[in-house]
DRENFI-827304 format. One record per residue (C-alpha): x, y, z. Coordinates in steps of 0.02 Angstrom, whole numbers, plus 50000, padded with zeros to 5 digits. Layout:
<atom east="X" north="Y" up="Z"/>
...
This chain:
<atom east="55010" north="52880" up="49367"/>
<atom east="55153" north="52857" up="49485"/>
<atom east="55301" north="52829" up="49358"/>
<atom east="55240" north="53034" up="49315"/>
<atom east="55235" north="53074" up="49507"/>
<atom east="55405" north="52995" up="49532"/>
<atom east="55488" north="53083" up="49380"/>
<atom east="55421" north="53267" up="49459"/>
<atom east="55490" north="53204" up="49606"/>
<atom east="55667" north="53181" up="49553"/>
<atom east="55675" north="53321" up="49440"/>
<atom east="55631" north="53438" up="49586"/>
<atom east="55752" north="53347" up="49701"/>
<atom east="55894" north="53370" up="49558"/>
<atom east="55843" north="53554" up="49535"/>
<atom east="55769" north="53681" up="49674"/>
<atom east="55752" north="53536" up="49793"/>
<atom east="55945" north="53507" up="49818"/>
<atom east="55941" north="53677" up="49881"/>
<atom east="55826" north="53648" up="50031"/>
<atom east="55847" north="53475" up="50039"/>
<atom east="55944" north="53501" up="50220"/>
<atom east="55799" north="53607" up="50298"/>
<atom east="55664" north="53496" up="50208"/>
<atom east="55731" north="53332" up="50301"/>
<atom east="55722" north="53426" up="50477"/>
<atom east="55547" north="53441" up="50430"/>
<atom east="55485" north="53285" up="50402"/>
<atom east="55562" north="53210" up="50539"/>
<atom east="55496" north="53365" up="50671"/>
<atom east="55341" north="53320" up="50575"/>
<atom east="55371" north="53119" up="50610"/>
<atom east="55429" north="53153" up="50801"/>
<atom east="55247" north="53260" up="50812"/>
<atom east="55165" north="53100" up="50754"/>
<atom east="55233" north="52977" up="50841"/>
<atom east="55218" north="53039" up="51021"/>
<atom east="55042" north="53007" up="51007"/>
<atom east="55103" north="52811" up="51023"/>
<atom east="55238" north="52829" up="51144"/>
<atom east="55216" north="52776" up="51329"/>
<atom east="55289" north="52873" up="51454"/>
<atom east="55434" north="52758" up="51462"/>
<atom east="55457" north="52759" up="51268"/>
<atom east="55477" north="52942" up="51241"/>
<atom east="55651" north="52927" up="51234"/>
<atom east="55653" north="52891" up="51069"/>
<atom east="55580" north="53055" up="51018"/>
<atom east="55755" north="53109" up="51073"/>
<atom east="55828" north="52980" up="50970"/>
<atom east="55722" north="53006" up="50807"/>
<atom east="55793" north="53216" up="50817"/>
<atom east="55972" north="53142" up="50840"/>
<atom east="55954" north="53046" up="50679"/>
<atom east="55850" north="53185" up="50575"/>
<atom east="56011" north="53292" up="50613"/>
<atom east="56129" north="53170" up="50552"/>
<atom east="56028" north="53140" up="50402"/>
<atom east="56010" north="53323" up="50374"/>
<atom east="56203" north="53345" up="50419"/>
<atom east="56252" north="53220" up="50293"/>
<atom east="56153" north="53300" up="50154"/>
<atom east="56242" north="53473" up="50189"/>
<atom east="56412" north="53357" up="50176"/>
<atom east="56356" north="53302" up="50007"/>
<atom east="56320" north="53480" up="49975"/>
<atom east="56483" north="53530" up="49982"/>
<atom east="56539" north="53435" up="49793"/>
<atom east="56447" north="53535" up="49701"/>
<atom east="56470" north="53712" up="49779"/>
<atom east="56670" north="53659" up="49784"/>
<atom east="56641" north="53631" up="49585"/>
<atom east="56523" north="53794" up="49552"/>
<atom east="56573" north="53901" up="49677"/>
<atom east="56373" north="53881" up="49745"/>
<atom east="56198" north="53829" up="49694"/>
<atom east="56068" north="53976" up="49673"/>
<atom east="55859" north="53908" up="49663"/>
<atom east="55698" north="53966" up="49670"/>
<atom east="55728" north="54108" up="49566"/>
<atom east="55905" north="54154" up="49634"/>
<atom east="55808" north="54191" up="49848"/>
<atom east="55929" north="54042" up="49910"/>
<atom east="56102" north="53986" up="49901"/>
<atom east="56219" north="53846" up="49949"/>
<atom east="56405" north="53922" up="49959"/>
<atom east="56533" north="53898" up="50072"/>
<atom east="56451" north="54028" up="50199"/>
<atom east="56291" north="53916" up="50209"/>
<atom east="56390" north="53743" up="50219"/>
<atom east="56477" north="53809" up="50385"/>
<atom east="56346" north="53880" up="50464"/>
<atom east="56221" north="53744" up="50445"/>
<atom east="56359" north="53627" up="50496"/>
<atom east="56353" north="53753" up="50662"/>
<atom east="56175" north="53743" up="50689"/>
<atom east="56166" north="53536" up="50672"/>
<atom east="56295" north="53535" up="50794"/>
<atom east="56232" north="53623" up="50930"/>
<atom east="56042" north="53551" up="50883"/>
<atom east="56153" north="53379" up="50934"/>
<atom east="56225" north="53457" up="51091"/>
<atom east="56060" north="53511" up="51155"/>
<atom east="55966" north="53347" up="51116"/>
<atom east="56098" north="53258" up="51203"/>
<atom east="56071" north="53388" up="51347"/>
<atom east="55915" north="53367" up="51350"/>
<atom east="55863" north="53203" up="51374"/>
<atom east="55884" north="53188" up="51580"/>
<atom east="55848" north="53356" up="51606"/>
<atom east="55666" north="53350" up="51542"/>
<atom east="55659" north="53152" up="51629"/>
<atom east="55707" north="53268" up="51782"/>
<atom east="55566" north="53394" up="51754"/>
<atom east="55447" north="53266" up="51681"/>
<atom east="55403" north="53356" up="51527"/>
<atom east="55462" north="53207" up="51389"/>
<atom east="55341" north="53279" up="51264"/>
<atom east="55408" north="53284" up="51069"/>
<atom east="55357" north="53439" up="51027"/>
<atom east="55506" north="53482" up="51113"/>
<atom east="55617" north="53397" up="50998"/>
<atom east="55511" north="53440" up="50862"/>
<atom east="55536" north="53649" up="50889"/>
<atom east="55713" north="53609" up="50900"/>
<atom east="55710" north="53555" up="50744"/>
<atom east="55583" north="53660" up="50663"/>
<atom east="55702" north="53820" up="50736"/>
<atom east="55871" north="53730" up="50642"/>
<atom east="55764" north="53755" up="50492"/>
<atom east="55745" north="53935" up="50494"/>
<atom east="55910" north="53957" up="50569"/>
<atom east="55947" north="53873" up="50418"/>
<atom east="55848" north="53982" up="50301"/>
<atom east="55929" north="54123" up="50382"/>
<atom east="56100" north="54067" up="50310"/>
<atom east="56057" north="54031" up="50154"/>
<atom east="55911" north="54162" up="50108"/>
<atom east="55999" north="54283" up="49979"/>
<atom east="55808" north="54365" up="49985"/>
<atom east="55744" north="54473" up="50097"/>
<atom east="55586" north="54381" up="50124"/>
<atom east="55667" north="54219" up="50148"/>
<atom east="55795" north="54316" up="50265"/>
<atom east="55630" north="54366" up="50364"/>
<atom east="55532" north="54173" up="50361"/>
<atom east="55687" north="54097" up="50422"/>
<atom east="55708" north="54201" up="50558"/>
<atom east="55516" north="54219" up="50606"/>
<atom east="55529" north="54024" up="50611"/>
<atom east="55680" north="54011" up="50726"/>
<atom east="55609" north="54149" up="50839"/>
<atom east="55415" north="54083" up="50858"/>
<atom east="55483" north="53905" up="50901"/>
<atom east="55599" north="54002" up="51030"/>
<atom east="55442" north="54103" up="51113"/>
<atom east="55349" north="53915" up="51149"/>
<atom east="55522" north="53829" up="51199"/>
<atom east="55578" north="53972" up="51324"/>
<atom east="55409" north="53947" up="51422"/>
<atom east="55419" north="53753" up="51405"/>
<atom east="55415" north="53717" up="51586"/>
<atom east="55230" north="53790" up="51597"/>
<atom east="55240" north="53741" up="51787"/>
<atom east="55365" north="53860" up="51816"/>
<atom east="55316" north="54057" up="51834"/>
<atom east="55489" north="54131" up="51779"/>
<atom east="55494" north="54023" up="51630"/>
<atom east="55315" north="54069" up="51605"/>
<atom east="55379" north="54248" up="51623"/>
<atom east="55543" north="54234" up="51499"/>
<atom east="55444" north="54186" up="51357"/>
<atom east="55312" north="54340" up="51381"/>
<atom east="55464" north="54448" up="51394"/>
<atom east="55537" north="54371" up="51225"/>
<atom east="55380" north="54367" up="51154"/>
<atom east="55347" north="54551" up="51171"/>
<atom east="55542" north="54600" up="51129"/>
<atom east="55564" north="54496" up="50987"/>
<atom east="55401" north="54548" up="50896"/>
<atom east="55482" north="54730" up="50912"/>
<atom east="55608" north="54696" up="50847"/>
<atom east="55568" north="54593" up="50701"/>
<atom east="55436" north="54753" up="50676"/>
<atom east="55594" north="54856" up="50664"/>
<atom east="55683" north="54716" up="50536"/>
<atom east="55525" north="54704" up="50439"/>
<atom east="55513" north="54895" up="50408"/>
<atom east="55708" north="54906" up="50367"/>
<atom east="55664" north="54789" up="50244"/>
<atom east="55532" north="54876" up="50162"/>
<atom east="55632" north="55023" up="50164"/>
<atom east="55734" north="54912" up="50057"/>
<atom east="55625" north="54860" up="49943"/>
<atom east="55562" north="55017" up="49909"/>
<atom east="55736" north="55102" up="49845"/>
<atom east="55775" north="54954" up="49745"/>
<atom east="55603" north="54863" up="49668"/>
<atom east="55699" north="54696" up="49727"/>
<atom east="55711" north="54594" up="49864"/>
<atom east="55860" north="54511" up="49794"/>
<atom east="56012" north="54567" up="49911"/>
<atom east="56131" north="54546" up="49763"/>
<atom east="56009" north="54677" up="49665"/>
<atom east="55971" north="54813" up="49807"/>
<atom east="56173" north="54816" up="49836"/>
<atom east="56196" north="54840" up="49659"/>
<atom east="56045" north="54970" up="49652"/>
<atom east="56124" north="55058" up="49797"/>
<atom east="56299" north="55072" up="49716"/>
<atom east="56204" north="55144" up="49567"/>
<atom east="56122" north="55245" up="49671"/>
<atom east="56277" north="55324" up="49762"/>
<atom east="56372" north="55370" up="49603"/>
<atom east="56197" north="55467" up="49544"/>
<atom east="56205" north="55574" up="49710"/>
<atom east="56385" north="55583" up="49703"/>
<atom east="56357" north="55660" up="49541"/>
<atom east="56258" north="55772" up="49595"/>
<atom east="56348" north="55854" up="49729"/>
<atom east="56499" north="55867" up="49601"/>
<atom east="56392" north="55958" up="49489"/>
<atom east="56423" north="56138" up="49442"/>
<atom east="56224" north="56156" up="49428"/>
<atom east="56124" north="56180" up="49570"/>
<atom east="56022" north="56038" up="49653"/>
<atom east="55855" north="56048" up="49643"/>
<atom east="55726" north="56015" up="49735"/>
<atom east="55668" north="55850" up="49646"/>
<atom east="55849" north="55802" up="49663"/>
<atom east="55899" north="55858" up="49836"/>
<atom east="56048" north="55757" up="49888"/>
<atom east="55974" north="55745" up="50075"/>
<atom east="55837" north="55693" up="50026"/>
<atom east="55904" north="55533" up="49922"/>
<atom east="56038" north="55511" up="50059"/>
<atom east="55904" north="55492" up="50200"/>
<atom east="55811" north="55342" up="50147"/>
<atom east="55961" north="55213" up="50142"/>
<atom east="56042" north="55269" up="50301"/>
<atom east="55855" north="55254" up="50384"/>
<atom east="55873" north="55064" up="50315"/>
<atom east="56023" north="55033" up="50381"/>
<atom east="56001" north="55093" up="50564"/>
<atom east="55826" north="54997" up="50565"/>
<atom east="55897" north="54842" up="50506"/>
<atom east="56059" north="54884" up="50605"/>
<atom east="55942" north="54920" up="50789"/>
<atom east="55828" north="54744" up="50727"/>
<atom east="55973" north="54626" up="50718"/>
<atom east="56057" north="54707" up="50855"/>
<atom east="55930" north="54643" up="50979"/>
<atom east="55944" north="54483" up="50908"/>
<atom east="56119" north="54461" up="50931"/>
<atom east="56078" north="54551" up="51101"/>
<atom east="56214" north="54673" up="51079"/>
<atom east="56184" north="54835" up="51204"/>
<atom east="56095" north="54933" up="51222"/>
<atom east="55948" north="54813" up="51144"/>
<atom east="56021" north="54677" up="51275"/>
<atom east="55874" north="54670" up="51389"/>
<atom east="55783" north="54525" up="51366"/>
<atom east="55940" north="54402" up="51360"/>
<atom east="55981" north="54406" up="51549"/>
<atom east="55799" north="54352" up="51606"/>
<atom east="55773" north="54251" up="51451"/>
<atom east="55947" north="54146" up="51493"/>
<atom east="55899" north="54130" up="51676"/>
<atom east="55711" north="54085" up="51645"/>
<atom east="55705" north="53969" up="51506"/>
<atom east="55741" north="53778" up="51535"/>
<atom east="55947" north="53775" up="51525"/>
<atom east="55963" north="53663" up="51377"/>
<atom east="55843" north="53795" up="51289"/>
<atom east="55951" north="53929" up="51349"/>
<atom east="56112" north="53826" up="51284"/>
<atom east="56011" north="53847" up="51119"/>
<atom east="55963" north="54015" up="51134"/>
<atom east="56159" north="54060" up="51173"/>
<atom east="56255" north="53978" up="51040"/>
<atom east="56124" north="53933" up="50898"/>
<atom east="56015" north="54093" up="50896"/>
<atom east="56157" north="54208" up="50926"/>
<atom east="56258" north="54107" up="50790"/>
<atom east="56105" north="54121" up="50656"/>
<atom east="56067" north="54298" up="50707"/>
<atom east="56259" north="54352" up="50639"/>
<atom east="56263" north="54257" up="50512"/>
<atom east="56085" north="54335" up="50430"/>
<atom east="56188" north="54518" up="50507"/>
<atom east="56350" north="54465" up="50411"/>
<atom east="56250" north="54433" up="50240"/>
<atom east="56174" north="54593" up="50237"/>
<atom east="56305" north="54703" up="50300"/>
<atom east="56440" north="54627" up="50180"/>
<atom east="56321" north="54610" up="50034"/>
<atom east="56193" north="54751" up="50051"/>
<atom east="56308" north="54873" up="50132"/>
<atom east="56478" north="54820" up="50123"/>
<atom east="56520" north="54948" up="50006"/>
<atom east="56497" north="55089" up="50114"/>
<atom east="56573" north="55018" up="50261"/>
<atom east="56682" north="55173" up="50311"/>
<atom east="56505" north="55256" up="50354"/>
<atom east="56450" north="55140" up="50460"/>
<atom east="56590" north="55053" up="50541"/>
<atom east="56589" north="55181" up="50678"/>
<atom east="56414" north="55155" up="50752"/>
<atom east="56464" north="54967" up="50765"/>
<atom east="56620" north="55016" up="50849"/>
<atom east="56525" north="55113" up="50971"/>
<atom east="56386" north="54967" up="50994"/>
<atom east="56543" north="54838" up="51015"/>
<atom east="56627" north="54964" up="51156"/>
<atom east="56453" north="54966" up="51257"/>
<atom east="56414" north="54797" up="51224"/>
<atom east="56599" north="54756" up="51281"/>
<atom east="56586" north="54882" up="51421"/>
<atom east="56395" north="54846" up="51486"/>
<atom east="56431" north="54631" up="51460"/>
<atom east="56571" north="54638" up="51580"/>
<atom east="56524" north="54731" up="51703"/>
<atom east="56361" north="54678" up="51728"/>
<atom east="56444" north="54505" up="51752"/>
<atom east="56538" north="54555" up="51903"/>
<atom east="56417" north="54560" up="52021"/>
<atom east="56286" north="54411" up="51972"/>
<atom east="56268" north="54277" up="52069"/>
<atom east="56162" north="54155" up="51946"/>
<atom east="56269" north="54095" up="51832"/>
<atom east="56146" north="54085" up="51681"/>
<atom east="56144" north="54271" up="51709"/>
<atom east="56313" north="54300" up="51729"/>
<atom east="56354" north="54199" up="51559"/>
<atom east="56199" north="54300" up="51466"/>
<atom east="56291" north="54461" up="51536"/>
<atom east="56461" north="54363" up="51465"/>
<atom east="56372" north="54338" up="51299"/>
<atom east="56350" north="54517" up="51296"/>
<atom east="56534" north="54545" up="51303"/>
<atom east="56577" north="54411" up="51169"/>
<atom east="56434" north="54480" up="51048"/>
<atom east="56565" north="54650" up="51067"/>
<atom east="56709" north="54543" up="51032"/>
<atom east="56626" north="54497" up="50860"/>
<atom east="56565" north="54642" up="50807"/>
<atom east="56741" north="54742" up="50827"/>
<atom east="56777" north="54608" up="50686"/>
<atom east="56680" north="54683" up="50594"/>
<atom east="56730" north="54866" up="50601"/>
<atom east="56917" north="54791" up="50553"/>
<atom east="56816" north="54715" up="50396"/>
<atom east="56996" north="54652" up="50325"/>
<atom east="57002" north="54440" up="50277"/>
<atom east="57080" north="54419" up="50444"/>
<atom east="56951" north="54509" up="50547"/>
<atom east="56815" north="54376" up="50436"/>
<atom east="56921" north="54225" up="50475"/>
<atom east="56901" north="54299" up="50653"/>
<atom east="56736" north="54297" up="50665"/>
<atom east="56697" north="54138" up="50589"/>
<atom east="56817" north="54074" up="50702"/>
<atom east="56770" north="54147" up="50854"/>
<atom east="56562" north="54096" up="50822"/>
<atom east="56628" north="53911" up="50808"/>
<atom east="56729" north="53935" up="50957"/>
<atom east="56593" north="54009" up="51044"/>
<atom east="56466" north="53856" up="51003"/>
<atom east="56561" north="53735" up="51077"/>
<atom east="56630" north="53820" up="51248"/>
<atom east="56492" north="53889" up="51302"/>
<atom east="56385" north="53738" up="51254"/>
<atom east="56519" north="53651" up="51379"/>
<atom east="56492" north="53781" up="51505"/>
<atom east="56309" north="53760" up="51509"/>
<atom east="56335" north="53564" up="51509"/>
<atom east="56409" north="53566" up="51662"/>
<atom east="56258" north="53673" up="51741"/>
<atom east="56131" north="53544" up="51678"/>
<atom east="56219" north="53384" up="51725"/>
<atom east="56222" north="53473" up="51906"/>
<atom east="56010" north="53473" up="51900"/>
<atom east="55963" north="53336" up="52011"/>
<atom east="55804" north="53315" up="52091"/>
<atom east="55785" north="53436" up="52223"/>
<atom east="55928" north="53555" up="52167"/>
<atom east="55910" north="53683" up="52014"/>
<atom east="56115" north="53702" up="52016"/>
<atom east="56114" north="53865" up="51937"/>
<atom east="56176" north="53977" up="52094"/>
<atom east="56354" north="54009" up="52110"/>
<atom east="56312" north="53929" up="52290"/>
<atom east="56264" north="53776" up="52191"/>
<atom east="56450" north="53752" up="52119"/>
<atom east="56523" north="53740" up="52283"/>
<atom east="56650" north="53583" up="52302"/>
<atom east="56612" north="53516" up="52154"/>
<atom east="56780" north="53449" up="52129"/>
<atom east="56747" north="53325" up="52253"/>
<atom east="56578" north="53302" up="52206"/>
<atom east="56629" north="53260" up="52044"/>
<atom east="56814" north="53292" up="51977"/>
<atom east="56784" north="53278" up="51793"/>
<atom east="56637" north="53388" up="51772"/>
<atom east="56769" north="53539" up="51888"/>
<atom east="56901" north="53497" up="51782"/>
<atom east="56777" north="53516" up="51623"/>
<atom east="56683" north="53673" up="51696"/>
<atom east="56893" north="53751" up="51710"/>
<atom east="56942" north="53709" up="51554"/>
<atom east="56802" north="53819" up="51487"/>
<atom east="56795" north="53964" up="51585"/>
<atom east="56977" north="53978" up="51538"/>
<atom east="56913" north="53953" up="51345"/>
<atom east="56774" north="54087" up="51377"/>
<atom east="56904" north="54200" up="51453"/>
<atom east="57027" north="54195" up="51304"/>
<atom east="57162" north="54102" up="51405"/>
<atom east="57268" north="53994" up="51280"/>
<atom east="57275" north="53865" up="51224"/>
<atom east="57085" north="53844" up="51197"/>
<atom east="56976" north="53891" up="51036"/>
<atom east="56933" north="54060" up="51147"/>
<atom east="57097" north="54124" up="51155"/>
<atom east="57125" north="54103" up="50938"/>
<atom east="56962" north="54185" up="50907"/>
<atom east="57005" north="54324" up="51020"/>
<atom east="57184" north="54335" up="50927"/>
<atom east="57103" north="54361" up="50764"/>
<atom east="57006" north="54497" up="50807"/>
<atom east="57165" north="54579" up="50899"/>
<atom east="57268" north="54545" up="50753"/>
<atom east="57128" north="54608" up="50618"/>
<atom east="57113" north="54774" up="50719"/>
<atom east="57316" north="54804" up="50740"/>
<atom east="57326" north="54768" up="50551"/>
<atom east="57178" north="54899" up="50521"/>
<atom east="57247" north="55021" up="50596"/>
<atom east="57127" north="55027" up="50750"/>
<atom east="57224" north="55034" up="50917"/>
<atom east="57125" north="55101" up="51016"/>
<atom east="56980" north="54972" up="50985"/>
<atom east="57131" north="54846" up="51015"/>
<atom east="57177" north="54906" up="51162"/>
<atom east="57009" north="54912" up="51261"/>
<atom east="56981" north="54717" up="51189"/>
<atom east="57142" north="54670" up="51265"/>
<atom east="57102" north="54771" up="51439"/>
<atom east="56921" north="54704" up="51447"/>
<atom east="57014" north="54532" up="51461"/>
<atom east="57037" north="54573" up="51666"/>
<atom east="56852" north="54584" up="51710"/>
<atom east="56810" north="54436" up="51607"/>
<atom east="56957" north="54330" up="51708"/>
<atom east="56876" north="54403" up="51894"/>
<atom east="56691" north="54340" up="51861"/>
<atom east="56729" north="54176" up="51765"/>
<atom east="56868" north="54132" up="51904"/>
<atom east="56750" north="54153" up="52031"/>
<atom east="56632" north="54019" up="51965"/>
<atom east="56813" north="53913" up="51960"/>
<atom east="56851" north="53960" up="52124"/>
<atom east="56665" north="53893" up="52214"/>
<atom east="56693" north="53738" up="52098"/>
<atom east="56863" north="53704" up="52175"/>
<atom east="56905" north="53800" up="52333"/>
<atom east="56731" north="53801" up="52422"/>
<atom east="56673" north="53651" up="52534"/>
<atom east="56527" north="53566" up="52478"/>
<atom east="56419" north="53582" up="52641"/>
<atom east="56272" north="53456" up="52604"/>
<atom east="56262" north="53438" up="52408"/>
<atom east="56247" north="53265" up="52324"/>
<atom east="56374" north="53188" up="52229"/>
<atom east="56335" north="53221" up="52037"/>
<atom east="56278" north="53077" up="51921"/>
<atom east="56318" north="53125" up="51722"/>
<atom east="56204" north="53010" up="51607"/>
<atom east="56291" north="52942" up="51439"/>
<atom east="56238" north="53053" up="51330"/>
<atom east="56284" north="53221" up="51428"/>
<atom east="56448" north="53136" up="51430"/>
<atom east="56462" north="53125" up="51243"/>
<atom east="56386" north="53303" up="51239"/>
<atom east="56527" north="53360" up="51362"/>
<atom east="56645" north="53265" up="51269"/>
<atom east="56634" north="53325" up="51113"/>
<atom east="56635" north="53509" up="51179"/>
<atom east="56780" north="53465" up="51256"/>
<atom east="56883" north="53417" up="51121"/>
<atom east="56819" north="53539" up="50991"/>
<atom east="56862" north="53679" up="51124"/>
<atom east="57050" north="53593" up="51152"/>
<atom east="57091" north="53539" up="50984"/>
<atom east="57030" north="53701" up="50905"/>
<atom east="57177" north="53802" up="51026"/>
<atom east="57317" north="53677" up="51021"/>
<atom east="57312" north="53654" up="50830"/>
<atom east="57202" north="53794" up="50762"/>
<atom east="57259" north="53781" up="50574"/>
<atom east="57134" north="53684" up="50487"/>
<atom east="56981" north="53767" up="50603"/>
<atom east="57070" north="53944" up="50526"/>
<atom east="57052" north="53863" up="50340"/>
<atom east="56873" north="53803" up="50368"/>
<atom east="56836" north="53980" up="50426"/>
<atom east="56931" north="54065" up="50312"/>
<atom east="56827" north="53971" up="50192"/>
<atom east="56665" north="54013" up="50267"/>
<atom east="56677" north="54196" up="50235"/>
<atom east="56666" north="54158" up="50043"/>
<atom east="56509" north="54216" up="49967"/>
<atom east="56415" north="54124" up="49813"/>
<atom east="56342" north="54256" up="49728"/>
């Protein structure tokens, strides 16, 4: 009885199971961590923290494994060809676990701080780097859509996580009710899809749309007339409605403008290691599900579309900046930053050349770690009695504590594309992809937009190190926001001051399996 139960076992786990086997170890132990609590004293729920740091590393070592046999095939395709492990996948998981880490490690004192220890916490972290996960890898629309339903519902519950608190209360409504319209508008785009192509198969509705695009160019180069069954409007309509719906759906999740609205208040309402997730994970899932199907679905027809993006990166660009110049809450002045970065990426892809996807690859992993970093800082200064998220907050800090100024410098200058940090490379790439594009113009407004950026992210430098300190405590930085710190630290250094194998690992990224 069991010898048959084992066999099925391994035979799924050498077959479709190898897939999935990444996600399906984040689930057991979210599942385990649920479980558990239930035993845990109020003094023991530390561990929950510890059991999500080691379903990450078990998960992370998996995708590490992973990376043999894609090298070998080129990638692994199962359950009927809806997910993949390629190159693409491999490096955005590896993303995802990495910031999951970050924000455990974040975590940990901050919820001591607002005594809410509970592992469901740790849990939805997980159970969101699953569909973040699924996002990356789904080559189907459906899967596309589970993954990212999955990431986004465990979002909604951890925005509003401090349930004692009425703007985090009021965040997650606001997310709620945004992200379901969104999602609405994704889900429709995709039926739109489905409809023009009988497959949910992104490899099958790009071919069915190629096929479809000779047929109507054919038919305008015909010497008969069109008729009315064949009108080339008509059969013209229908894909472009897909593409702006799924275009306007994945827009707000990446929060480019003018579907931006919910980031500020989400950033500045949710709990901050929650909004250090929501920043760099989300975001980072969100373009990597908008780089699948705009490369795969629609890459083809790229000269069509590349100009709405390069209006939505101007705005975004434009609006993310300088919105930013006048906050004085430094969540929202980084969400309003995020803006402007989310502008930065997407002018990558208007350029659409191999540099301009190095680029991008490179600037999302640059953009992980620093602003991770620049969060850090913000929850290591939440001590009991101060929130620390006022620009007011940040005053003297260098004699409050010198490492965690010299830390919070380091990556505002990373943020703000000075070298040599990761920010200024992934900036360069884009710069570089454009000029080689032949796009000046879009070149020279991401260069100029450079100024405002320096003004608002100086300023947060300038109460950190000029300002007196007045009455503030001295800041206390547990062990593992030091490692947290740490690590951001280095990634952020090492990735400016010798870039070349972060450019090969994103260079291979941008490699697609099927």
């Amino acid at each position: 009885m069991h010898i048959p139960i084992l066999s099925a076992l391994m035979n799924y786990f050498q077959g479709d199971g190898r897939v999935i086997l990444p996600e399906i170890e984040l689930t057991l132990f979210g599942l385990g961590i649920l479980l558990i609590d239930f035993t845990l004293g109020v003094k023991e729920r530390y561990l929950n923290a510890g059991l999500a740091l080691l379903g990450t590393l078990f998960s992370a070592y998996t995708v590490w494994k992973l990376r043999i046999p894609v090298d070998a095939d080129g990638s692994l395709l199962g359950f009927h060809d809806s997910v993949v492990v390629d190159p693409f996948f491999l490096f955005f998981a590896a993303l995802f676990l990495a910031a999951t880490v970050l924000v455990v490690l974040l975590s940990v004192k901050y919820l001591e701080i607002e005594e809410e220890q509970e592992g469901e916490y740790y849990a939805l972290l997980l159970f969101a780097c699953v569909g973040m996960m699924f996002m990356a890898s789904g080559i189907d629309l459906i899967v596309m859509f589970l993954g990212l339903e999955t990431m986004a519902l465990s979002f909604y519950v951890l925005t509003g996580f401090l349930r004692r608190e009425k703007r985090s209360n009021e965040a997650a409504l606001k997310y709620v009710l945004l992200g379901a319209f969104s999602s609405g508008i994704l889900a429709y785009g995709f039926s739109l899809l489905y409809g023009l192509s009988a497959s949910t198969n992104i490899v099958r509705i790009s071919a069915m749309l190629g096929r479809r695009s000779a047929f109507i160019s054919a038919i305008l180069h015909s010497p008969q007339p069109a008729t009315a069954q064949f009108n080339p409007f008509l059969l013209q309509l229908l894909p472009v409605l897909a593409f702006v719906l799924i275009a306007v759906g994945l827009f707000f999740k990446v929060a480019a403008v003018p579907f931006h609205q919910w980031a500020p208040d989400v950033y500045e309402g949710a709990p901050t290691p929650v909004t250090v997730y929501v920043s760099v994970a989300s975001k980072t899932a969100s373009f990597a599900l908008l780089l699948r199907l705009f490369l795969v679905v629609f890459g083809a027809t790229q000269v069509n579309w590349m100009y709405l993006v390069a209006g939505i990166a101007v705005a975004s660009l434009t609006w993310g900046n300088l919105a930013a110049l006048t906050q004085t809450n430094v969540k929202r002045l980084l969400a309003y930053s995020s803006i402007s970065h989310v502008g930065y990426i997407l002018l990558g892809l208007v350029a659409g050349n191999d540099t301009a996807r190095t680029g991008i690859a490179f600037y999302l992993f640059a953009y992980v770690f620093m602003t991770a970093g620049a969060f850090a800082v913000l929850i290591v200064l939440r001590q009991k009695g101060l929130i620390g998220e006022e620009l007011e907050d940040l005053n003297g800090l260098y004699q409050r504590s010198p490492a965690a100024a010299v830390l919070l410098l380091i990556f505002m200058l990373s943020l703000s594309g000075i070298p040599p940090t990761a920010g200024f490379m992934g900036k360069y790439f884009i710069f570089l992809s454009l000029i080689e594009t032949k796009h000046p113009v879009l070149a020279v407004f991401a260069v100029l937009y450079i100024v405002p950026a320096l003004y608002y992210y100086f300023r947060i430098v300038v109460h950190a190190w000029l300002k007196q300190p007045g009455e503030a405590p001295r800041i206390a930085m547990s062990s593992a926001q030091a490692v947290a710190l740490g690590v951001a630290l280095f990634v952020t250094l090492a990735a400016g001051l010798y870039p070349e194998p972060f450019t090969r690992l994103a260079h291979y990224a941008l490699t697609f399996g099927p």
